[in-house]
N, C-alpha and C positions, 0 to 999 in steps of 0.2 A: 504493500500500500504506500504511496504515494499522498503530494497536496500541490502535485500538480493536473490541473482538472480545466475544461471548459465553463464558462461563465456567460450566460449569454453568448455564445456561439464564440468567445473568443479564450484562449488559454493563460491564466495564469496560476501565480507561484500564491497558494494561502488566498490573501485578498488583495492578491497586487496584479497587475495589468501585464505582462510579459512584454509587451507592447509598449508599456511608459517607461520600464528600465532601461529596453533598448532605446529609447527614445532620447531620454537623461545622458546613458552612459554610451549607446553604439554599438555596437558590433563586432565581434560576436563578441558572447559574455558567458561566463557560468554566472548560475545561477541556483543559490541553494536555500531549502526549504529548514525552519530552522525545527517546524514540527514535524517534520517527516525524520531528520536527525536524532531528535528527543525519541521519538517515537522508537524508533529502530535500536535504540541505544538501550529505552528502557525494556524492549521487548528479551532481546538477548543477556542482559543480565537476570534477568526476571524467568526467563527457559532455564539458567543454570543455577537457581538459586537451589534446586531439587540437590545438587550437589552441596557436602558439609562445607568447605574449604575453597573459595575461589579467590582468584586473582584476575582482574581481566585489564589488560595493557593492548589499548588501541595502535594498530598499526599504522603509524606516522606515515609512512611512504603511502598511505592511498589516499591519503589528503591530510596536508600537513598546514592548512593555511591555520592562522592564529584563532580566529573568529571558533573555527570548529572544532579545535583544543580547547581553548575554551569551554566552549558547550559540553564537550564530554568531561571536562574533569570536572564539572559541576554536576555531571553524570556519575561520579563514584570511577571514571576510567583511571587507570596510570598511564604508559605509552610504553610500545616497543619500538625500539630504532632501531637504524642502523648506522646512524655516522652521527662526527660532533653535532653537527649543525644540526641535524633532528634533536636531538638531546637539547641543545640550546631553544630550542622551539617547546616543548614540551615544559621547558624549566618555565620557559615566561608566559607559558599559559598559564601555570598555576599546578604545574602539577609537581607534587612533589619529589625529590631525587631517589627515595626509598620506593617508587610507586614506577621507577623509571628500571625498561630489560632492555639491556643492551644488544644486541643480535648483529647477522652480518659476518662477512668469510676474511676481511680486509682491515680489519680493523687497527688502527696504526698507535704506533705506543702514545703518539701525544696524543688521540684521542682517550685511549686508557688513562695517563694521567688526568686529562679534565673530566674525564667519566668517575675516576675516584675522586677528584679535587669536586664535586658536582653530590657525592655521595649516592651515586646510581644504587639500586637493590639489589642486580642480577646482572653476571655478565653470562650470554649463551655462548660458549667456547665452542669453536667450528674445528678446529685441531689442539691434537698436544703443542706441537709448535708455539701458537697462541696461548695456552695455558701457561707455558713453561717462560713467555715474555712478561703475563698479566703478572705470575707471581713475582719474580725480582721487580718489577717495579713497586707493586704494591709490598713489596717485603720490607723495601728499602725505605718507602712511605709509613714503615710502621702499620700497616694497614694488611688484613685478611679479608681478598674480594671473594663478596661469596658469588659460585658459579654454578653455572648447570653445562653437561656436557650434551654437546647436537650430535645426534645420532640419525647418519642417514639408514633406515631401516630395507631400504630397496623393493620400495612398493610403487605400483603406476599411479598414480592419481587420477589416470581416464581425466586430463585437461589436455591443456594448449601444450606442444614440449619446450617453449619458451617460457612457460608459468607453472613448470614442472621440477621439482627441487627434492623429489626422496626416491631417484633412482638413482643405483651405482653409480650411472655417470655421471651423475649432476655433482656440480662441484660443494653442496651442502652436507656439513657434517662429516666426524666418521664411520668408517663403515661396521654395519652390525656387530662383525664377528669381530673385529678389534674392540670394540667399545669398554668393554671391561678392563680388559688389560690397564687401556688408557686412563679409564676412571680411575682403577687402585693407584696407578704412578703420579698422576695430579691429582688425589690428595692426597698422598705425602710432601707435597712442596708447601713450604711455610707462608708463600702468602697466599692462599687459595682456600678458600672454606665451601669443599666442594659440596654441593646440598641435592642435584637430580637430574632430571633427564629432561633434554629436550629433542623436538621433531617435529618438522613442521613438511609435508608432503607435495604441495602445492597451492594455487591458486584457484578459484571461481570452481570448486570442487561441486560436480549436480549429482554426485552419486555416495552415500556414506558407506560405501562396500570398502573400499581403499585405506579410510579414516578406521575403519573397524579393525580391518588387518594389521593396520600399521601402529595400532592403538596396542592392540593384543602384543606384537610383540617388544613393543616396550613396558610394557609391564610384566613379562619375563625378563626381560633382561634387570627391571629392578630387582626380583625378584632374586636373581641370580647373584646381583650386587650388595644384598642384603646379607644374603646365606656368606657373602665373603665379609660377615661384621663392618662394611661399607655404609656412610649414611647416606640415605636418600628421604628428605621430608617435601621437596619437591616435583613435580613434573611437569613439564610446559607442553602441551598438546597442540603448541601453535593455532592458525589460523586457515581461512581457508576457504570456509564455507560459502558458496555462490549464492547470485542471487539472479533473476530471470531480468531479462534481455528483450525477450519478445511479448509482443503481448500474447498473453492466456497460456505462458510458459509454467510448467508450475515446478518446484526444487524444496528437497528436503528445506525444513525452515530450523529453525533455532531449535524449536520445542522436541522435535526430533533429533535433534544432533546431542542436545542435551539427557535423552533419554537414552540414546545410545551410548554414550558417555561413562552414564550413570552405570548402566547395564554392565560394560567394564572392567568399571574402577571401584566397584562397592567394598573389594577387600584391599585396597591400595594403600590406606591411612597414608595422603598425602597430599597438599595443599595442591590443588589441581588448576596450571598457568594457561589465559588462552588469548589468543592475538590476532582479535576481529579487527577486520580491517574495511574491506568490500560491502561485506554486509551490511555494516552500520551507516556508510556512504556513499554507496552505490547509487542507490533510487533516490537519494536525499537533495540530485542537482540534475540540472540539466545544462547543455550550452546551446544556448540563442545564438542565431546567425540569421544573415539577412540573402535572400537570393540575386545575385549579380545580374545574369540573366539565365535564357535556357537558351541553348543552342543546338539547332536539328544534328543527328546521330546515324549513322548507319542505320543501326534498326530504333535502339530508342532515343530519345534528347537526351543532353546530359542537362542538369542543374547542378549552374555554378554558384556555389554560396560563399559567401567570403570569410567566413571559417575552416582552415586546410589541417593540411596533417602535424602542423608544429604544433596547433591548438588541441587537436583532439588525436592520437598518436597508434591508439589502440587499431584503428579496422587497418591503418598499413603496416602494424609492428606485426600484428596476431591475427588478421582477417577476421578482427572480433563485429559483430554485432551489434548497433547501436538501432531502435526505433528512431525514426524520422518522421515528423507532422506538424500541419502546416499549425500559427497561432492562431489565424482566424479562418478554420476550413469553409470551404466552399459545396462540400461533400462530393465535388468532384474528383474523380482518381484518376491518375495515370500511371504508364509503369515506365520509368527514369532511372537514368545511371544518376546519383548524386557525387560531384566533387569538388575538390577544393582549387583554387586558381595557384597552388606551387608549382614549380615549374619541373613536376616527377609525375611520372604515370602512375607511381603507388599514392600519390594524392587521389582517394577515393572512397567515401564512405559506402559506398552497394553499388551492384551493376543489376539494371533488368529488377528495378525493387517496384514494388506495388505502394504508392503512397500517395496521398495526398495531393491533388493538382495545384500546383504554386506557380509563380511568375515570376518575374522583375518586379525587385522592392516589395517580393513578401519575406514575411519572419517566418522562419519555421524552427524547433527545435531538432537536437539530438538528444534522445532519453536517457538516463541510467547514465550518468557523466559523473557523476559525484565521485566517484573512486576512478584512480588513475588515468585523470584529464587534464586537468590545470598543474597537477604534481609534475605533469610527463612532458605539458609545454616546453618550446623551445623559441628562437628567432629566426630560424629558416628563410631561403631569402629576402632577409632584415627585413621582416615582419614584425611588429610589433607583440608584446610579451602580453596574453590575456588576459584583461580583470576578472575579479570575482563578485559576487553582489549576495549576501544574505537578507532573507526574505523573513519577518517575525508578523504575522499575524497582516494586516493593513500598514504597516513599518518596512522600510527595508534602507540599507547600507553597504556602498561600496567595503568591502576589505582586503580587496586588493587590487591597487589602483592597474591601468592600464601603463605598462612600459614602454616609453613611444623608439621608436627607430634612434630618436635625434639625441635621446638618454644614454641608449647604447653607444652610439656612435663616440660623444663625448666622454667616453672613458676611457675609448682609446687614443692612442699615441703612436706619431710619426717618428720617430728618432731624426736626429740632426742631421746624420750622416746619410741621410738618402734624400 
């Protein structure tokens, strides 16, 4: 569910005109729902309350703007990151350092120092290597990080193999049958207060058969880690769970993932870690674009909207799926290649799509944009950088302004010598 709806035959965000923000602010724009956010935030805490012991740290990278930090650690959220600069985003929201998991394959010793100088909660160790740098630093600090080790379990996620992260070859975690070993040897190193497991499989996951597998055998392996007088009072089960794309798609929801969960872990006695990311922001935005024009196609027209692939990155990174509709439908259809004016053929959001009949100088959205849209932006032929606009009831507010061409430009520099 959504609160983005028709109104009088026209679409907006709650109780605001889609139409007056483009108006206001321009083209293209995200645009995010601050009750669909609430909503989605408190649905999913509220599915895993069924479990004794949670922890839930929202993941930064699906949308790290401030405004929506905010909102969820007002939410009860902590954040999962994965670089300083997430971590510094999450601190000025308000959330606090103890409530902050550190994640991620790269993580470089100065961001360790400011992640301890920061009083992070959790670091998820992707290797010994990494563990065996975390602890001299923090030894030397005076300081015992406490960690969890990532263990890739070598399960398919049935996703995208670009949003796939708990097979052998993916470069997350390590591998099953090492994982023990590795635990017993970090924790004996003195700065490391090693505490449980983590795993995290994939991305936009529409099937909990994978989650099930991949669940089960980490809790053998704690199991395993236990019987060797090893502590384990944690486990992070990551993140993951999808959310539909199309309309009248329908996907495991929270209340099931949570039941599954439960089903489990009922003999685990362990504070049980999870790092919704998608879920919670997915449906919570969409991005407004205006159409340039249409121009006849071999077989169908394309519609050019002035929204491209730096702004919304997903259908040329992943050939993902975005709903496209007009703001003020005419209920007429056609079926249209939509894309974007960069100057790449992979600038494309659908070929041969049934949608909406639009023109020149109609608005029409992209749905389900809230996760991995404005994070993923870029400036692509010095295009400018795309705002963001949160929508609260009959209220709404830029929070993240538009970055013009002329901003970029001026921060760089000619040297003398040329």
């Amino acid at each position: 569910m959504d609160h983005f709806e028709l109104t009088n035959g026209e679409l907006h965000a709650e109780q605001v005109p889609l139409a007056a923000i483009a108006a206001a602010v321009g083209t293209p724009v995200y645009v995010y729902s601050r009750a669909t956010l609430t909503r989605h935030a408190r649905v999913f805490r509220e599915a895993l309350s069924v479990l004794p012991r949670v922890h839930l740290a929202f993941a930064v990278k699906s949308n790290p703007n401030l405004a929506v930090l905010k909102l969820l650690a007002s939410e009860g959220y902590g954040a999962d990151v994965v670089s300083a600069g997430e971590m510094h985003r999450a601190l000025a929201a308000g959330m606090p350092g103890e409530h902050i998991v550190f994640s991620g394959v790269g993580k470089t010793q100065r961001e360790m120092h400011e992640a301890l100088e920061a009083g992070l909660g959790q670091f998820n160790l992707e290797s010994e290597e990494e563990g065996v740098e975390l602890s001299a630093i923090a030894a030397a600090r005076g300081k015992r990080a406490a960690a969890t080790l990532r263990v890739n379990p070598d399960v398919d996620a049935r996703t995208h193999a670009k949003i796939s992260t708990g097979k052998s070859e993916n470069k997350f975690g390590v591998p099953y049958d090492q994982a023990a070993g590795i635990y017993a040897r970090l924790s004996a190193l003195p700065g490391l207060a090693m505490r449980g497991l983590d795993c995290h499989i994939g991305s936009q996951i529409t099937d909990l058969e994978p989650s099930r597998a991949a669940f089960t055998k980490m809790g053998e392996l704690m199991g395993a880690l236990r019987g060797q007088g090893l502590t384990v009072t944690h486990m992070d089960l990551g993140g993951g769970l999808g959310v539909p794309y199309r309309a009248g798609e329908t996907l495991p929801g929270p209340a099931e993932y949570a039941a599954m969960v439960a089903e489990l872990t009922r003999d685990w006695d362990a504070t049980l870690m999870f790092e919704p990311g998608r879920v919670i922001t997915g449906n919570g935005g969409v991005l407004v674009t205006e159409v340039i024009r249409v121009k006849a196609g071999a077989v169908h027209p394309f519609v050019i909207v002035d929204a491209a692939m730096n702004d919304l990155v997903r259908p040329a990174m992943y050939d993902a799926w975005h709903d496209f509709a007009a703001v003020r439908p005419t209920g007429q259809r056609m079926t249209a290649n939509i894309v974007g004016p960069i100057c790449e053929s992979s600038d494309t959001f659908a070929m041969a799509r049934d949608t909406d009949a639009v023109g020149a100088g109609d608005l029409a959205v992209f749905r389900t944009a809230g996760a991995y849209g404005a994070t993923m932006a870029n400036t692509y032929n010095s295009r400018a950088l795309v705002p963001e606009v949160m929508v609260d009831g009959d209220k709404w507010a830029v929070v993240a302004e538009r970055i013009e061409p002329a901003t970029i430009l001026a921060a760089e520099r000619v040297p003398e010598w040329l």
